[in-house]
C-alpha positions as CSV (number, residue, x, y, z in Angstrom):
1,X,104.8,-21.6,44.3
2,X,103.6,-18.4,45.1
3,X,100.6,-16.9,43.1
4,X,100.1,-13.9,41.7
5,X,96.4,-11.9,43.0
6,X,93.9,-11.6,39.9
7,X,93.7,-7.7,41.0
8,X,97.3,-6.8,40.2
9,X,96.8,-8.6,36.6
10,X,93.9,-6.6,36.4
11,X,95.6,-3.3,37.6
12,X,98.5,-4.7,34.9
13,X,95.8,-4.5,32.5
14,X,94.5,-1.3,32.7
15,X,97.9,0.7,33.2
16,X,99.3,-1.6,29.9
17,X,95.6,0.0,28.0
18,X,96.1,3.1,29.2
19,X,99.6,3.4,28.0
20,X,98.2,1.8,25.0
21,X,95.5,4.4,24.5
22,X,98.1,7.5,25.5
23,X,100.5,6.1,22.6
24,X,98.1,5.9,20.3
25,X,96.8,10.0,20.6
26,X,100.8,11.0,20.3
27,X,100.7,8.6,17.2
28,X,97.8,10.3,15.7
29,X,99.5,14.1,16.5
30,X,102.0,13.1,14.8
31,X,100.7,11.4,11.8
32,X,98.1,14.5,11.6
33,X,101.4,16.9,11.7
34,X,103.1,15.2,8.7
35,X,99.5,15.2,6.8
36,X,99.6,18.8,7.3
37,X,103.4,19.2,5.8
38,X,102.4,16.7,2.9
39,X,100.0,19.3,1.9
40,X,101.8,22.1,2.1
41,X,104.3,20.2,0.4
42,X,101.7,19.5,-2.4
43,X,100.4,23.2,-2.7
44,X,104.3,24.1,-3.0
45,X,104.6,21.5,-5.6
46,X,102.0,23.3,-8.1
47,X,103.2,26.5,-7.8
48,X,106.9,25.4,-8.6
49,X,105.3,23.6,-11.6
50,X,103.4,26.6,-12.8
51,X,106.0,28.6,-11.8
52,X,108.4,26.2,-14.7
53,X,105.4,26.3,-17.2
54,X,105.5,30.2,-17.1
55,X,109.5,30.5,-17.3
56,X,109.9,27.6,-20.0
57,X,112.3,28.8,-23.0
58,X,110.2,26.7,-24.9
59,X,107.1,29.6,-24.1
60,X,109.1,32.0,-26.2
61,X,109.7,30.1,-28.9
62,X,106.0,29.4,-29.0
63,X,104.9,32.8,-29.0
64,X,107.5,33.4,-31.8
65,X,106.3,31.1,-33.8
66,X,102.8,32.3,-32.9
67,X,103.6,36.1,-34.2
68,X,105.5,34.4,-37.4
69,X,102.0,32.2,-38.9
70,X,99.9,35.5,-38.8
71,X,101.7,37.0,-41.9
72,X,99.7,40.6,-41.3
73,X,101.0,40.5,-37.9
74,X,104.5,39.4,-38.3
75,X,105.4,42.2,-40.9
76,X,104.0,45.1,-38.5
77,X,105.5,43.8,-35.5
78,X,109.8,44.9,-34.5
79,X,110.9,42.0,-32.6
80,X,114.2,42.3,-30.1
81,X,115.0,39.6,-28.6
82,X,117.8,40.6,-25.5
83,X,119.3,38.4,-22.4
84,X,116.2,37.3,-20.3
85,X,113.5,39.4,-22.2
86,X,111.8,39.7,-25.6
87,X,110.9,43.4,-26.5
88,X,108.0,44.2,-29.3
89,X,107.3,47.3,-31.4
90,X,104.2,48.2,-33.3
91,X,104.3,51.9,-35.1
92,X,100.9,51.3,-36.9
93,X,99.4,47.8,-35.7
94,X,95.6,46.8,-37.2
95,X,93.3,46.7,-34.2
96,X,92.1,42.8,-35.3
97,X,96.0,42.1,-35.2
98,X,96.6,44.0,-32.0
99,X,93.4,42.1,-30.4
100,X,95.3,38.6,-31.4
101,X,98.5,39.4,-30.3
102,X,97.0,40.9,-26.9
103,X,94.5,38.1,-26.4
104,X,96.8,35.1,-27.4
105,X,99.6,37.3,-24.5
106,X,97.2,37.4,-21.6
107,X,95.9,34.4,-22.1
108,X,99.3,32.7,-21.6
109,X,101.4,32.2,-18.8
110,X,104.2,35.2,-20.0
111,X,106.0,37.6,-17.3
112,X,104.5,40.9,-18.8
113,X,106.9,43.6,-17.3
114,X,105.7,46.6,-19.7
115,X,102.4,46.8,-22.4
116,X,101.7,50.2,-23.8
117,X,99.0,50.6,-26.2
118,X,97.6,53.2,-28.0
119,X,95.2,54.2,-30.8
120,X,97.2,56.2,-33.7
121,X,94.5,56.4,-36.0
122,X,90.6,54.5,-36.0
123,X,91.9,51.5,-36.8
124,X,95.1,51.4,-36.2
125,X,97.6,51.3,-32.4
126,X,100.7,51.2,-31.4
127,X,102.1,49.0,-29.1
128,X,104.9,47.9,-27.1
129,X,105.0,45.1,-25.2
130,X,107.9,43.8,-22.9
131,X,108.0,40.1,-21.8
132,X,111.0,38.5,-19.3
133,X,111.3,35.1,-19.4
């Protein structure tokens, strides 16, 4: 029986952890390529989520309801509600209403397409405000 010479295991060796070591970096490439997609993935995630939040029908029935509780504000305010969009009218809205209605709008997630305001008398604005949902 032949043997084999302890340098050729040892050459063995140290090709088998090279390869080893060269699988390993290609390993980690690729694992750091797919952490890369999983967060882009993630950041896509949210904006499809807020995205949903801010086109929800359930956003218009809120602010509906919203206008309808504030008694002084629902009886001042013409409300059209067409495909895809809500329009409001306000000949002769009190400021304090029109500061509600404006602050409880832009502080919401709503898809202002059109806000005209201005001041008919000291105390008193018209608006029109145009919201697509």
């Amino acid at each position: 029986m032949k043997r084999i010479h302890p340098l050729y295991l040892l050459l063995l060796l140290v090709v088998a952890l090279l390869y080893s070591i060269y699988a390993l970096s290609k390993e980690k490439e690729a694992l750091l390529e797919t952490q890369q997609e999983v967060e882009k993935s993630m950041e896509l995630a949210k904006k499809l989520a807020a995205l949903k939040k801010a086109y929800d029908p359930k956003q218009k029935k809120r602010l509906l309801r919203m206008i309808k509780t504030k008694r002084s504000l629902a009886k001042a305010l013409t409300i059209e509600e067409k495909s895809k969009r809500l329009v409001i009218h306000a000949k002769a809205l009190p400021i304090a209403d029109a500061n509600y209605l404006l602050s409880k709008v832009l502080n919401g997630t709503y898809n202002i397409t059109k806000l005209q305001l201005s001041r008919e008398k000291e105390n008193q604005v018209k608006l029109e405000l145009e919201i697509r949902w």
